[in-house]
C-alpha positions as CSV (number, residue, x, y, z in Angstrom):
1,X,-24.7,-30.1,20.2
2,X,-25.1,-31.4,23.5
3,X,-22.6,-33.8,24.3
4,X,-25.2,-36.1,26.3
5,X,-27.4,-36.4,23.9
6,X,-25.3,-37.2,20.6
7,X,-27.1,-37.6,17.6
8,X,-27.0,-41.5,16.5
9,X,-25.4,-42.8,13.2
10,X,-28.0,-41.6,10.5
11,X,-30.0,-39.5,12.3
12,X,-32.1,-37.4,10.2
13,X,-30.1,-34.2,11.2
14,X,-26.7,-35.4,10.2
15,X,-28.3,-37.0,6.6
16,X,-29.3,-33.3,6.1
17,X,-25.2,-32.3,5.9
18,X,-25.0,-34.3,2.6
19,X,-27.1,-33.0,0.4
20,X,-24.3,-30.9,-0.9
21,X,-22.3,-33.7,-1.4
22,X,-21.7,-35.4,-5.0
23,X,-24.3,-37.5,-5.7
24,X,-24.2,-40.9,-3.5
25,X,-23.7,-43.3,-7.1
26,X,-20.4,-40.8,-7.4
27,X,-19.2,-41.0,-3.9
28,X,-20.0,-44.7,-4.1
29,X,-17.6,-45.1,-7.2
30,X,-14.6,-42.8,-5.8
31,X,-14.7,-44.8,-2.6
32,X,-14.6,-47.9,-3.9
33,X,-12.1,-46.8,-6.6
34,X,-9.9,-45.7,-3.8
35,X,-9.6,-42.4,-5.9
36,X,-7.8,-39.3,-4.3
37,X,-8.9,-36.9,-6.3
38,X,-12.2,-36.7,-3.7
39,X,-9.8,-36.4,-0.6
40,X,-11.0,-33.3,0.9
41,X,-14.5,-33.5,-0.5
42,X,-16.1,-36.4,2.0
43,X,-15.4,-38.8,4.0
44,X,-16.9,-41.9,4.2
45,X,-18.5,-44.0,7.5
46,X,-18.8,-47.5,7.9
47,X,-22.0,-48.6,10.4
48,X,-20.7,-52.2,11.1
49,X,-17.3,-51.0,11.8
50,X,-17.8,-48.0,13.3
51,X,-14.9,-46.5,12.0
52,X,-14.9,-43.5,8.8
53,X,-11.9,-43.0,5.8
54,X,-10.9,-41.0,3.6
55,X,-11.9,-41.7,-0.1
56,X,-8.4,-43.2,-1.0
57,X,-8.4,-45.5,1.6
58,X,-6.9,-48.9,0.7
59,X,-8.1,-50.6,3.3
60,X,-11.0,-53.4,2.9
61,X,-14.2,-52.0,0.9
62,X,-17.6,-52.9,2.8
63,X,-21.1,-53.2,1.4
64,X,-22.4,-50.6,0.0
65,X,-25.0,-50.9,1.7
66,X,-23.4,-50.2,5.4
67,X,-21.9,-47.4,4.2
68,X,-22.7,-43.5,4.9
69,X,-21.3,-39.9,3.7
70,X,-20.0,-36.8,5.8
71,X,-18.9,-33.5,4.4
72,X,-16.1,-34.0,6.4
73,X,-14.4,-35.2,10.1
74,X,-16.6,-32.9,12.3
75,X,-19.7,-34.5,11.1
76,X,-18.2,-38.3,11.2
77,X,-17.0,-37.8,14.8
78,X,-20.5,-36.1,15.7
79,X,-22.1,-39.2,14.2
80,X,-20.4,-40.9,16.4
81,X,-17.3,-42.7,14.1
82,X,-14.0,-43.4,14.8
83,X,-11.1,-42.4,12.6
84,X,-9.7,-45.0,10.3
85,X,-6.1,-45.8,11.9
86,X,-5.0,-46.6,8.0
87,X,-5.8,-43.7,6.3
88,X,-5.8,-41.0,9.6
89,X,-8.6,-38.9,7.9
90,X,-8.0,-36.8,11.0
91,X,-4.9,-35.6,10.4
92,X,-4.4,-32.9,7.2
93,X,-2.8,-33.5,3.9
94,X,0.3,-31.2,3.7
95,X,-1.0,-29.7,-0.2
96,X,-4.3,-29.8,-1.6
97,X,-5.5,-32.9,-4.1
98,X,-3.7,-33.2,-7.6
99,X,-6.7,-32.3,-9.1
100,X,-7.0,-28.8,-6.9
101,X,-3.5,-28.2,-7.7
102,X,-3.6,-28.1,-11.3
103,X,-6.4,-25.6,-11.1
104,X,-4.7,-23.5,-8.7
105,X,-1.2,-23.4,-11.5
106,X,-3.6,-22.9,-14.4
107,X,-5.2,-20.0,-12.8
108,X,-2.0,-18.4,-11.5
109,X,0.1,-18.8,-14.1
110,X,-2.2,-17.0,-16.4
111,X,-4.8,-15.0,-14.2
112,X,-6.0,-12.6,-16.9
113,X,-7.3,-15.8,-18.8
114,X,-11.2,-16.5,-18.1
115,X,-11.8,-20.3,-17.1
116,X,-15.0,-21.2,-17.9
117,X,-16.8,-25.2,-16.9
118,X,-16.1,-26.1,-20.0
119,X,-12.4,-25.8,-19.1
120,X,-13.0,-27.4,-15.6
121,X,-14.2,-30.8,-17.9
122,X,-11.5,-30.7,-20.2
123,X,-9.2,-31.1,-17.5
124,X,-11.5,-34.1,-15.7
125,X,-12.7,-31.5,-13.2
126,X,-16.8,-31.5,-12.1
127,X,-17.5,-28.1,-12.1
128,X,-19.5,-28.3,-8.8
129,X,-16.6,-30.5,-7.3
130,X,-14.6,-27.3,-7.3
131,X,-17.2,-24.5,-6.3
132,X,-18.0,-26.8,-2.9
133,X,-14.0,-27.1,-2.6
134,X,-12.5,-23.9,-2.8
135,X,-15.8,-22.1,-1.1
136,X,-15.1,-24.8,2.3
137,X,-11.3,-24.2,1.7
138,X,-11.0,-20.6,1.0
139,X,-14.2,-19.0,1.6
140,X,-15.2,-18.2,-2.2
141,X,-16.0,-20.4,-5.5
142,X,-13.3,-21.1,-8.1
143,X,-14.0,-18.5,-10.5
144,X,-14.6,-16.2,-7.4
145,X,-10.8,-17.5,-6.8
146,X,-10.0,-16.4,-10.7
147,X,-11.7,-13.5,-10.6
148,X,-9.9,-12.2,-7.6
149,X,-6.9,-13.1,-9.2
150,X,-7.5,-10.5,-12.0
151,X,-8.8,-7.7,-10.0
152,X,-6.3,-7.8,-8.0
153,X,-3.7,-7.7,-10.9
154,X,-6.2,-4.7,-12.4
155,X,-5.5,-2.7,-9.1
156,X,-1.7,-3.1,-9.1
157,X,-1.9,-2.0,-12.8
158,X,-3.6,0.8,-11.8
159,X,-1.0,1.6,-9.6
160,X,1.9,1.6,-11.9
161,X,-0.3,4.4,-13.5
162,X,-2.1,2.4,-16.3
163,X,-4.9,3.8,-17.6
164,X,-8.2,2.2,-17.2
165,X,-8.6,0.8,-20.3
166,X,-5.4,-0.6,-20.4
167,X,-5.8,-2.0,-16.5
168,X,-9.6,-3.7,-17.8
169,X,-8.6,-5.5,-21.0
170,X,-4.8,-6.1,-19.9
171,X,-6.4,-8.3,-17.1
172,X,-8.8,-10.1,-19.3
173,X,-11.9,-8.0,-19.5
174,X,-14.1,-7.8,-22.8
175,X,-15.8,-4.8,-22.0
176,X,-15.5,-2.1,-19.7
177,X,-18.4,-2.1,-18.4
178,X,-17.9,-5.7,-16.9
179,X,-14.6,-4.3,-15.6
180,X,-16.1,-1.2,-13.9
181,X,-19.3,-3.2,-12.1
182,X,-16.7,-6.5,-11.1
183,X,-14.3,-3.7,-9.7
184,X,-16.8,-1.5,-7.6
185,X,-18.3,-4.9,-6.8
186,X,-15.1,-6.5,-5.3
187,X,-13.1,-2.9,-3.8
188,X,-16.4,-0.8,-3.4
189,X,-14.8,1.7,-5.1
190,X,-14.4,2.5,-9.0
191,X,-11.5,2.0,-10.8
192,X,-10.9,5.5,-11.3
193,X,-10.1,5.6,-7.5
194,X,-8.2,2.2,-7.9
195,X,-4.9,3.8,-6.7
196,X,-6.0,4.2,-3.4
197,X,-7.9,1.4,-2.9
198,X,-6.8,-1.0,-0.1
199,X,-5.8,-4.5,-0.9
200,X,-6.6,-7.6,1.5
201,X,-4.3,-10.7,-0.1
202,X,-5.7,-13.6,1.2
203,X,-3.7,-17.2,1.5
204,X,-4.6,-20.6,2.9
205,X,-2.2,-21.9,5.4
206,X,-1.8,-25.5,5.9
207,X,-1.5,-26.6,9.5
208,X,-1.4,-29.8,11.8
209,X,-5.1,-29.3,12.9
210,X,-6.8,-28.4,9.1
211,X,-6.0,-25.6,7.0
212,X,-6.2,-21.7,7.7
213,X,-7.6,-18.7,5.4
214,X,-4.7,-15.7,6.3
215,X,-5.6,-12.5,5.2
216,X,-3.4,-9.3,5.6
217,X,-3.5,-6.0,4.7
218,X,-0.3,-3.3,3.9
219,X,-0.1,-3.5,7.6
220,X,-0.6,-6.7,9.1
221,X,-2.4,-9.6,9.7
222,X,-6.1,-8.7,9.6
223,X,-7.9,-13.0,9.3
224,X,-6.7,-16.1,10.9
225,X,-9.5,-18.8,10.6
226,X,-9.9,-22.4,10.3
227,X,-11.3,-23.0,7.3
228,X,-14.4,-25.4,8.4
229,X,-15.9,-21.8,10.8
230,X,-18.8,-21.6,9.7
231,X,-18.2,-18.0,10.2
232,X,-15.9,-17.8,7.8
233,X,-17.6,-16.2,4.8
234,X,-19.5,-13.7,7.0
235,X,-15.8,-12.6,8.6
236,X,-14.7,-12.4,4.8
237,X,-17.5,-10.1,4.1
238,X,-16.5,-8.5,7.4
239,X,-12.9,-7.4,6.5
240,X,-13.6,-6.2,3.5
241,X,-15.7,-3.8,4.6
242,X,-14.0,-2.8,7.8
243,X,-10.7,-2.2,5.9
244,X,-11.9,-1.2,2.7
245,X,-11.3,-4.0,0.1
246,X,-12.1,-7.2,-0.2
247,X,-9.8,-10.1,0.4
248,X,-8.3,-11.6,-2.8
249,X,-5.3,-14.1,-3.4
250,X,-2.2,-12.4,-3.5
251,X,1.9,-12.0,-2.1
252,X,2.2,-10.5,1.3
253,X,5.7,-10.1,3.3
254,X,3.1,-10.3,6.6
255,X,1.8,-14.1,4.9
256,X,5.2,-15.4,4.4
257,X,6.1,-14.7,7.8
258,X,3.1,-15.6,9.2
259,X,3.7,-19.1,7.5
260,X,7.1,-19.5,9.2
261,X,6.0,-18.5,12.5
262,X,3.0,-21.1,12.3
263,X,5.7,-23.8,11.3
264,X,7.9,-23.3,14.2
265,X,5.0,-22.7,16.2
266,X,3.3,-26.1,15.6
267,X,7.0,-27.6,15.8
268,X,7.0,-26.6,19.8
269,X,8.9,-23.4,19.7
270,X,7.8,-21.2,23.1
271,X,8.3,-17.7,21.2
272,X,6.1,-14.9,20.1
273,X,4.2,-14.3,17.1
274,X,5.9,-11.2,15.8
275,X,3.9,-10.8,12.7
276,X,2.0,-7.7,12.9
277,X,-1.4,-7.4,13.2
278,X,-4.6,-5.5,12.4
279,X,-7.2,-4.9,14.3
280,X,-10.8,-3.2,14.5
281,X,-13.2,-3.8,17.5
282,X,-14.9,-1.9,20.3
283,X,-12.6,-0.3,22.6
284,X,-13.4,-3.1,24.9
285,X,-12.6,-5.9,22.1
286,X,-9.3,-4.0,21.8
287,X,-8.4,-3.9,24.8
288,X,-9.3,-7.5,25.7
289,X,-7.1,-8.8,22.8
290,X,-4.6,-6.6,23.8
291,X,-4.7,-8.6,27.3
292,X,-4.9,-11.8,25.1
293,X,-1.6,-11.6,23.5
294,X,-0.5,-10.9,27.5
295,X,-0.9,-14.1,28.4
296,X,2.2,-15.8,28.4
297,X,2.6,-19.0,26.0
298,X,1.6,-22.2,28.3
299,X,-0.3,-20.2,30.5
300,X,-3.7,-19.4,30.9
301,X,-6.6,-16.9,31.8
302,X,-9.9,-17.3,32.8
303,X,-12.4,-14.9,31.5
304,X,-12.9,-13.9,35.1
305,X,-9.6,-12.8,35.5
306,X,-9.3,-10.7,32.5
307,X,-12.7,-9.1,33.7
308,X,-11.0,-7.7,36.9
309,X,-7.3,-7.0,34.7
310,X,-9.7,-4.7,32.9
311,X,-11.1,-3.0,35.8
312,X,-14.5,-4.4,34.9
313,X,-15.1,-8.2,37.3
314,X,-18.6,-8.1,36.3
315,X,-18.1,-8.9,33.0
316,X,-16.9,-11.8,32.2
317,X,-19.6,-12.6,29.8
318,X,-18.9,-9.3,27.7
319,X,-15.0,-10.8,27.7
320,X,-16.5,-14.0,26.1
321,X,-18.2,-12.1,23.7
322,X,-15.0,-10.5,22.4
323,X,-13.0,-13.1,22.7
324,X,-15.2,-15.3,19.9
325,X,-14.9,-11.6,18.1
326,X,-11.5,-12.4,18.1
327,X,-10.8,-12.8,13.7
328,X,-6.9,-13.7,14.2
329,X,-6.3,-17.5,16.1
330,X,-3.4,-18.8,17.6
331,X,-1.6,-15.0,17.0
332,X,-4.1,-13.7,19.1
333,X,-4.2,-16.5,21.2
334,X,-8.2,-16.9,22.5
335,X,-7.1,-20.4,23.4
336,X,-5.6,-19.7,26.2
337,X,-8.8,-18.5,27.9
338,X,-10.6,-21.1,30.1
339,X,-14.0,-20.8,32.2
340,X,-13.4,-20.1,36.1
341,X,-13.4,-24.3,37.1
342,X,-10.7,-25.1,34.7
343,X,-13.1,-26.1,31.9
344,X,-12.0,-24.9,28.2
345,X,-15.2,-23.0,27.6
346,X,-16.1,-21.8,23.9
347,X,-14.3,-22.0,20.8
348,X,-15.0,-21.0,17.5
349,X,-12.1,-23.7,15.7
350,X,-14.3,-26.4,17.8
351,X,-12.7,-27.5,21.4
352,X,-10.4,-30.2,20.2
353,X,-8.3,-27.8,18.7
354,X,-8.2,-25.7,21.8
355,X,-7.2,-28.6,23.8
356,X,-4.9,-29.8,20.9
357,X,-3.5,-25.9,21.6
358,X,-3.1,-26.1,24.8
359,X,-1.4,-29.6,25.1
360,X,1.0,-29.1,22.7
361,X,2.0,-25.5,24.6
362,X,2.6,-28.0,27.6
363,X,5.2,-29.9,25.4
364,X,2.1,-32.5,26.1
365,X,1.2,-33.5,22.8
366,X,2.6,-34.6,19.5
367,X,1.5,-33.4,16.3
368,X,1.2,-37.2,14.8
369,X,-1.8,-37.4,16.5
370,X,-4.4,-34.3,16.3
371,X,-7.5,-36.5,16.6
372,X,-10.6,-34.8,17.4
373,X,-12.5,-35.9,20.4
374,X,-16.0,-36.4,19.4
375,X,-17.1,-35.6,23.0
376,X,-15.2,-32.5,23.2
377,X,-17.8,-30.3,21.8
């Protein structure tokens, strides 16, 4: 969106965004309420302030008539809103709400067990309230999220040599037809060649600026993404079929360390990612992200100059091209790439995280205050 023309509070292309909201009586009642449970869902603007909250917010309740929904922070800013300073809707809860939580604890601790809405209710939970948060946060719906969970404990049965009955209704499948379809569905392969299937476990990372979807195969980090990209789900579909299975929750030694790296990272550490990574691009991707992870932490490249690195200075453009192509952030670091004047150029986590990047590589910012700017992009 151009930044000299922003669009003004409640203009008709921003109202769009909220029509897969809750229902404006239910946002209405959780804002006032002050209720946490939809932190992470909206966020809510204020037109004679000027200023947009999380649902919990404490702070003074306006009319309801002055008040306006967003899906979440990119949309307020773009609206033209400032962050509350009470509530810092800006800045990322460390864990996901309560109400997320238990879900994610009921469906781990017993994944072969099939959760149905009916269950979501029992346990206070709108059905639709966790589809729209676990597809924004993790790329796939809740029972998506369930039903990954019991694949993926199918395959590893599989492995240890069950048989295919035994994998299907072990995992909680009634029949195994349902088994056989979900299986081919997920892996693209049928369980009968489960054991050599590839696995893609798939974790969200939480992180100063908003929280990531890590995938990794038996190799190495294949996904790093922010999990508002709109590209997300299409670079989901994308590594499943470039590495042969779908991404699903699961353990990975590459994840944990992945994790601690980020921490120290986003702590100020100058060091290295040494998680491994994974790959598959062009020969001219490659090598351009090869060159990326060149660039030395607090540095920077322009896309010019990693043109004429290559051997190629009349393609700067093509380097642009593969360096949004880039599916692994901050490891492979396409921040550090800049436009020949010294502007920041493109980037796909939005270019307040870039800067944000950038900055706090310079030892120039703190991580108490990762605002957005709502002119940055």
């Amino acid at each position: 969106m151009a930044v000299d023309a922003p669009p003004r509070r409640g203009s008709k292309l921003l109202r769009m965004t909220t029509m897969t909201l809750p229902s404006r009586p239910e946002m209405e009642k959780a804002f006032l309420g002050s209720d946490p449970t939809y932190d992470g869902i909206f966020v809510t603007a204020v037109r004679t302030t000027g200023i947009f909250c999380r649902p919990s917010c404490r702070a003074r309740k306006p009319r309801r008539e002055n008040v306006e929904f967003y899906p979440g922070v990119r949309e307020a800013l773009a609206a033209g809103y400032r962050p509350c300073r009470r509530c810092r809707p800006t800045v990322p809860q460390g864990s996901p709400p309560p109400w997320v939580e238990r879900l994610l604890e009921l469906a781990e601790s017993d994944p072969e067990r099939r959760l149905h809405d009916e269950d979501l209710r029992r346990l206070g939970v709108v059905p639709d309230r966790a589809r729209d948060w676990f597809r924004r946060h993790y790329g796939m719906t809740f029972h998506a999220y369930c039903r990954g969970l019991r694949l993926a404990g199918a395959l590893d049965r599989l492995r240890q040599g069950e048989s295919i009955d035994d994998a299907a209704y072990g995992s909680g499948y009634e029949s195994l037809s349902g088994f056989r379809d979900a299986f081919a569905r997920v892996f693209g392969e049928p369980p009968g060649k489960g054991r050599a299937t590839a696995v893609v476990a798939a974790r969200q990372v939480p992180t100063p600026l908003g929280p990531m979807l890590a995938a990794a195969t038996a190799d190495g980090l294949c996904l790093l993404e922010f999990t508002d990209r709109r590209a997300l789900e299409r670079e989901l579909a994308e590594v499943g079929r470039r590495f042969g299975g779908a991404a699903a929750p699961g353990k990975s030694p590459h994840l944990d360390l992945l994790e601690e790296e980020l921490r120290r990272y986003f702590e100020g550490e100058p060091r290295e990612f040494t998680v491994p990574v994974v790959t598959v691009g062009s020969p001219f991707e490659t090598r351009v992200w090869e060159e990326l992870r060149r660039i030395p932490y607090a540095s920077t490249k322009s896309y010019g100059e990693i043109a004429r690195i290559l051997g190629q200075p009349g393609a700067p453009r093509a380097v642009g091209r593969a360096n949004g192509r880039n599916r692994i952030a901050i490891v492979i670091p396409c921040h550090r790439v800049i436009n020949e004047g010294g502007k920041l150029g493109g980037y796909g986590g939005g270019l307040w995280r870039k800067q944000f990047l950038l900055d706090l590589e310079r030892g120039e910012r703190s991580l108490q205050v990762a605002v957005p700017d709502p002119d940055a992009n």
